[in-house]
C-alpha positions as CSV (number, residue, x, y, z in Angstrom):
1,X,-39.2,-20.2,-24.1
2,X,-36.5,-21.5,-21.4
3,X,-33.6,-20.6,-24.3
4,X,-35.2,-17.1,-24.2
5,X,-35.1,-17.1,-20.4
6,X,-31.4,-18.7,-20.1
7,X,-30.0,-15.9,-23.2
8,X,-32.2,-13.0,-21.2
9,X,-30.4,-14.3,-17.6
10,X,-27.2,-14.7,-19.9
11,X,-27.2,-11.2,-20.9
12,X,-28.4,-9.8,-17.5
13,X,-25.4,-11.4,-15.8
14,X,-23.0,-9.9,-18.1
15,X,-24.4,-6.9,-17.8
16,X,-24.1,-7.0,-14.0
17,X,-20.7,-8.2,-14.2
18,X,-19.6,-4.7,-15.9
19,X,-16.1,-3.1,-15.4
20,X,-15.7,-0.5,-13.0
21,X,-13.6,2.6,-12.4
22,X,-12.6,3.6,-8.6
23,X,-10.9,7.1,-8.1
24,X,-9.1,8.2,-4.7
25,X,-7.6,11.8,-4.4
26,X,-5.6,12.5,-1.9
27,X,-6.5,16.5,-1.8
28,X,-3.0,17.8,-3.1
29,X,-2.5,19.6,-6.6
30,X,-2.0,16.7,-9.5
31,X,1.0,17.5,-11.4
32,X,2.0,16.5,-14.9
33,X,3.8,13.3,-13.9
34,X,1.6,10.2,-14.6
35,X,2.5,6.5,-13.6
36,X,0.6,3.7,-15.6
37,X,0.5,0.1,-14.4
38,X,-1.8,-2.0,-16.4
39,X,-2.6,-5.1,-16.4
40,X,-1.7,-5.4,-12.8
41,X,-2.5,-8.8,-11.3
42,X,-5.0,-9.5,-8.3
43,X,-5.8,-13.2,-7.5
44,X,-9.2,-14.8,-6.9
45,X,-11.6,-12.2,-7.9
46,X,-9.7,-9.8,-6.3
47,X,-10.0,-10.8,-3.1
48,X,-5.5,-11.2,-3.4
49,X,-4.6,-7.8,-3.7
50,X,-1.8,-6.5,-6.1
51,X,1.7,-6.3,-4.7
52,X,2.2,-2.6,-3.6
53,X,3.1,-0.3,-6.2
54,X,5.8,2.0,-5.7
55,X,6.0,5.6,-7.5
56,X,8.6,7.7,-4.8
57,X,11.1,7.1,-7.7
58,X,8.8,8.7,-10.3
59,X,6.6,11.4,-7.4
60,X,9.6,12.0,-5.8
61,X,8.7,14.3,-2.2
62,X,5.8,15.9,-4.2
63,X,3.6,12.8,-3.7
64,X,0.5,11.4,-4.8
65,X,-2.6,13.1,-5.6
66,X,-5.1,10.5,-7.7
67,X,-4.9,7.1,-7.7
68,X,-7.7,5.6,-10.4
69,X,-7.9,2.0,-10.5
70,X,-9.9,0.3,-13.2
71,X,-11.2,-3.4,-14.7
72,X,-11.6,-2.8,-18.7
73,X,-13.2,-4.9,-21.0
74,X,-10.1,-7.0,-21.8
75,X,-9.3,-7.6,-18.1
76,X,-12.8,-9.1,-17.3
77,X,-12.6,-11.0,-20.4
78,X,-9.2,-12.5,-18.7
79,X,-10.8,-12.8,-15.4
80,X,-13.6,-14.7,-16.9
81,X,-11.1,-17.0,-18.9
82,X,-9.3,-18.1,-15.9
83,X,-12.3,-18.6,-13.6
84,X,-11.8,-15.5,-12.0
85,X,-8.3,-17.2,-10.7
86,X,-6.5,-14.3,-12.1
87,X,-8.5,-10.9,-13.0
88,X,-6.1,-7.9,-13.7
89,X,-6.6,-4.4,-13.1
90,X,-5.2,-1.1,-14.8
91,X,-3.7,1.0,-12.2
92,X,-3.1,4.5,-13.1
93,X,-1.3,7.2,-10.6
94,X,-0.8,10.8,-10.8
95,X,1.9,12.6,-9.2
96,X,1.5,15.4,-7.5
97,X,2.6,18.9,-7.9
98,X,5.4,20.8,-6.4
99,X,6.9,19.4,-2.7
100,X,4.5,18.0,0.1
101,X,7.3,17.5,2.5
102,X,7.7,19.4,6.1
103,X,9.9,21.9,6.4
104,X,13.6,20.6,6.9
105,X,14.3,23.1,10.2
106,X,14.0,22.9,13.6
107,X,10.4,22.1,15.3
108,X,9.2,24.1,18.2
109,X,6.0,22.9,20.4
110,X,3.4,25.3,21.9
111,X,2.0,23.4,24.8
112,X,-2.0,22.8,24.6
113,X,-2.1,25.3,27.9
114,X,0.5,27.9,27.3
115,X,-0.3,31.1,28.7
116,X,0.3,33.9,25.5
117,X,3.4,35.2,27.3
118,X,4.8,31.2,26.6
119,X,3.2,31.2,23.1
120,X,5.1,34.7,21.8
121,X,8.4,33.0,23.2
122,X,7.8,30.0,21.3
123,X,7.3,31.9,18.5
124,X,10.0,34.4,19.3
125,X,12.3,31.3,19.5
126,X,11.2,29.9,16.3
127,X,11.5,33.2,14.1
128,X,15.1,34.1,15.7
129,X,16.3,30.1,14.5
130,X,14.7,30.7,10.9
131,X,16.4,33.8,10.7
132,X,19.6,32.6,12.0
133,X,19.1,28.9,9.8
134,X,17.9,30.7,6.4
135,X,15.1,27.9,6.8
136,X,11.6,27.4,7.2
137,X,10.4,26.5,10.8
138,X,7.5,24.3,11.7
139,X,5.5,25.0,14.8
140,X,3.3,22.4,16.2
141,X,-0.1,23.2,19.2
């Protein structure tokens, strides 16, 4: 009866101790541009993060838009191996589409009180310099 117990507690721990998948979007449009990273190390069950990954070589201006992070099978075997001293993760990022950068023109500011006479100046300003630049304007309240 208590090797039935220990196998049942066995397999219930195991169970427990399951991989998981995490998924953070960032709300822009994923393009085609995927960067893979697995078996990235984390220390002491995690608790010592993975070194930063950097993708503006491979996202470029256009950004991120997923980041999934994930413990398979063979990772928690590896963290189980070592004591949980090292336990890798598969990190998987997806660029995203087209350019998430400001415009590259002049910035105008409409005060948080401007009467409308002050706001249609602003504005007069900013389309006269986009006409004049050929570029895209950016107007902040």
């Amino acid at each position: 009866m208590n090797v039935g117990r220990a196998l049942t507690l066995a397999a219930v721990c195991l169970v427990a101790s399951a991989c998981y998948h995490q998924q953070v979007m960032s709300g822009r449009t994923p393009g085609t541009t995927i960067v893979a990273k697995p078996w990235t190390p984390t220390w002491i069950f995690g608790l010592v993060p993975a070194t930063p990954i950097d993708v503006t070589q491979q996202c470029g201006r256009a950004g991120v838009a997923i980041v999934e992070t994930q413990q398979t099978v063979p990772n928690w075997l590896v963290g189980l191996v070592t004591l949980g001293i090292f336990t890798p993760i598969d990190v998987k990022v997806t660029c995203a589409s087209g350019s998430a950068s400001l415009p590259s023109g002049a910035t105008f500011y409409v005060a948080r009180d401007a009467s409308q006479s002050q706001r249609e100046a602003v504005f007069a300003a900013a389309v006269a310099e986009s006409q004049r630049t050929q570029h895209a304007v950016l107007i902040r309240y």
